[in-house]
Every structure is written in C-alpha cells, then in structure tokens.
C-alpha positions as CSV (number, residue, x, y, z in Angstrom):
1,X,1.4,-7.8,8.3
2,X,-1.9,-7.6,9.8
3,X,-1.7,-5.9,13.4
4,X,-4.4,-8.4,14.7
5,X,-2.6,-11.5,13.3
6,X,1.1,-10.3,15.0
7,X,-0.9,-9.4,18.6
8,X,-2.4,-13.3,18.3
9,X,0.9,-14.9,17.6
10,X,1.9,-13.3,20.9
11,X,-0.6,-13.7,22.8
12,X,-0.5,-17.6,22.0
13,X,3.0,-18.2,22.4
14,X,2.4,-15.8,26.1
15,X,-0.5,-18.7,26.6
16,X,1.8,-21.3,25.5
17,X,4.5,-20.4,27.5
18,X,1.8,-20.0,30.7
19,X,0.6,-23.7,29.7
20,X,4.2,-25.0,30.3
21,X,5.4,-23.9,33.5
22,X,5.1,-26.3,36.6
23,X,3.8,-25.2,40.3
24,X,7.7,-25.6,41.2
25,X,8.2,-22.1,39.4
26,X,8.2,-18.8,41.1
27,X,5.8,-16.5,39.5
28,X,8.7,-14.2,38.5
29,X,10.2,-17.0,36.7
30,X,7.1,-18.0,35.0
31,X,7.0,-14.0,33.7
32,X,10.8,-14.1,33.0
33,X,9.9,-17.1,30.3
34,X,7.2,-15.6,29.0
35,X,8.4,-12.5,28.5
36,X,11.4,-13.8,26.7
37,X,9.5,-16.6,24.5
38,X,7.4,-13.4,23.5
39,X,10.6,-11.3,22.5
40,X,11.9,-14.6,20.6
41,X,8.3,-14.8,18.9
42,X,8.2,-11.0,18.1
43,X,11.6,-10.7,16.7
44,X,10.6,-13.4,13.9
45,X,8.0,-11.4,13.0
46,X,9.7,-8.6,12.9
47,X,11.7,-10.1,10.2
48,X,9.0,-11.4,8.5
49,X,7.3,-8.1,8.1
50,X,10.3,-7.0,7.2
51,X,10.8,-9.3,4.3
52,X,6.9,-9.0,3.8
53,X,7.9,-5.1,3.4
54,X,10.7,-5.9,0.4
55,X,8.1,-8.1,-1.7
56,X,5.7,-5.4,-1.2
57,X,8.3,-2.6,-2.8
58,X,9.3,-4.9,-5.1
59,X,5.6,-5.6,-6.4
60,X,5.1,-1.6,-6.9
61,X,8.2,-1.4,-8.8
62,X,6.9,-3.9,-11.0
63,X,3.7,-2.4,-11.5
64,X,5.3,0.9,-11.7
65,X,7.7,-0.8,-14.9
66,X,4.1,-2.9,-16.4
67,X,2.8,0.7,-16.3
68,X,5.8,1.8,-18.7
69,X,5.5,-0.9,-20.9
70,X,2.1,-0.8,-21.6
71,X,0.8,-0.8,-25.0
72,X,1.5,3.3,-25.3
73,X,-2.0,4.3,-25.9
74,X,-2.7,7.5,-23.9
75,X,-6.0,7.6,-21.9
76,X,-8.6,10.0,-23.7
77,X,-9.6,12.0,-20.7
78,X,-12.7,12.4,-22.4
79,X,-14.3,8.8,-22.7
80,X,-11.7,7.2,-19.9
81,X,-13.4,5.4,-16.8
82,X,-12.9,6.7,-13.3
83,X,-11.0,3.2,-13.1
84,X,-9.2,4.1,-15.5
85,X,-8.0,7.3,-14.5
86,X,-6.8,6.4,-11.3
87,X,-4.6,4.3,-12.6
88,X,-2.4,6.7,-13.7
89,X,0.7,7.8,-11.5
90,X,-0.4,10.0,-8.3
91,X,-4.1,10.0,-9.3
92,X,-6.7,9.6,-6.5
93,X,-10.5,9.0,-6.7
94,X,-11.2,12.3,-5.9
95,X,-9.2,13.8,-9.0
96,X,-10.3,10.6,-11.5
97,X,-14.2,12.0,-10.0
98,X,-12.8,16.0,-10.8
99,X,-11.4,15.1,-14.5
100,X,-14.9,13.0,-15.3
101,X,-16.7,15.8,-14.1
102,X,-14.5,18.6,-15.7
103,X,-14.6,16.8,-19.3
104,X,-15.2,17.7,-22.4
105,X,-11.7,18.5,-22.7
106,X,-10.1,20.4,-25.9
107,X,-6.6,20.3,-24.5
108,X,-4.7,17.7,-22.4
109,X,-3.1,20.9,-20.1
110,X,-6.4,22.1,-19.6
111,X,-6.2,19.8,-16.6
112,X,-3.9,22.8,-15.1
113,X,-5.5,25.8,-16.5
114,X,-9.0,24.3,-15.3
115,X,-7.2,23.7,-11.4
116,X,-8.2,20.4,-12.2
117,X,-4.6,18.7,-11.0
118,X,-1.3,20.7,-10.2
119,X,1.3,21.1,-12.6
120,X,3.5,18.9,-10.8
121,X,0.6,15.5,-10.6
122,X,0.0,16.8,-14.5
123,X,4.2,16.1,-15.2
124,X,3.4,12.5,-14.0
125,X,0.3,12.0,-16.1
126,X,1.2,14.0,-19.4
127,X,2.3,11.1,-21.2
128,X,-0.5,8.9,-20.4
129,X,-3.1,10.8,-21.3
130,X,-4.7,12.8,-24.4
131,X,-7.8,15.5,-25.2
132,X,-9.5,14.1,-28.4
C-alpha cells in the first residue's frame, strides 16, 4: 500500500473527526476521539495491506509456476535480450548487462568459470538457458 495514500486516509479521518466536535468539548476530549477514530481507521488498513500482502505472494507464485510451464525453450545466452535475461530466476539488470557483455558463449557453465554469476544464481538459471 502506498505510504502516502495510508498517511492521507489518516490525516482525513483526524480532519474529519476535528470537523465533528462541538465547542461543548474539552480539548482532551476532542484529542481522545480523534486519536481513537485514527486507530479504528489505521487498523483497517492494516488489514487491508495485509490482505494486499497475500495477493501480492500469491501473484509471484503464479508467475513463479507460468515461468515453469513455459514453452521449455532455454534462453540462448548468446542472442537473448537484456529483457530477457532478467527474467530468469534471481537475475538482476546488472548480471543480464554482465552475460550480454560476457557473450559469445561456448558453454552454458561458462557463466561460472567466467565469474559471470555464482554457482548458486547459475543452479537457478541452468535449466533456462543454453550456449549455442
């Protein structure tokens, strides 16, 4: 949830809250309802973003199974896009940009042997990708 968005909802429904009180209040009363039509405000939030959280796990995991299912053509990390390379599990910009500018490539483990990626980011990539 967007930090911005959550501190507006509260400072509205602290506005809000302000807007309603009468002159008859005692300013400790007016700060006693506001403070707790904030905490009511904020703990709906909170289990929004919570929920929010869930679809957002959800969403990788799906992506993560997509990934699995795709049509099982390896990436040639000689002719594949930066795009396309950091598409691949645990790949960043910055090792897509050090496998373009590594390439030509005889051998898929030359990735390793090269320092290119580590063994352990080339376990999550071996299957994805190919030297032709």
């Amino acid at each position: 949830m967007n930090r911005r968005w959550l501190i507006a909802m509260i400072a509205t429904v602290a506005l809000l809250s302000a807007a309603g009180c009468t002159d008859r209040e005692t300013a400790a009363e007016r700060e006693a309802k506001i403070r707790e039509q904030t905490a009511k405000a904020t703990e709906e939030l909170k289990k929004e973003s919570k929920q929010a959280g869930r679809d957002i796990k959800a969403a990788a995991e799906g992506a993560k199974e997509g990934w699995k299912r795709s049509d099982g053509k390896p990436l040639d990390l000689n002719s594949a896009s930066p795009s396309d390379l950091e598409n691949l599990p645990g790949i960043s910009r910055e090792e897509a940009r050090r496998i373009v500018d590594g390439r030509p490539y005889r051998d898929k483990h030359e990735l390793v042997s090269r320092n290119i990626v580590s063994e352990s980011e080339y376990d999550r990539i071996r299957e994805h990708v190919e030297a032709r």
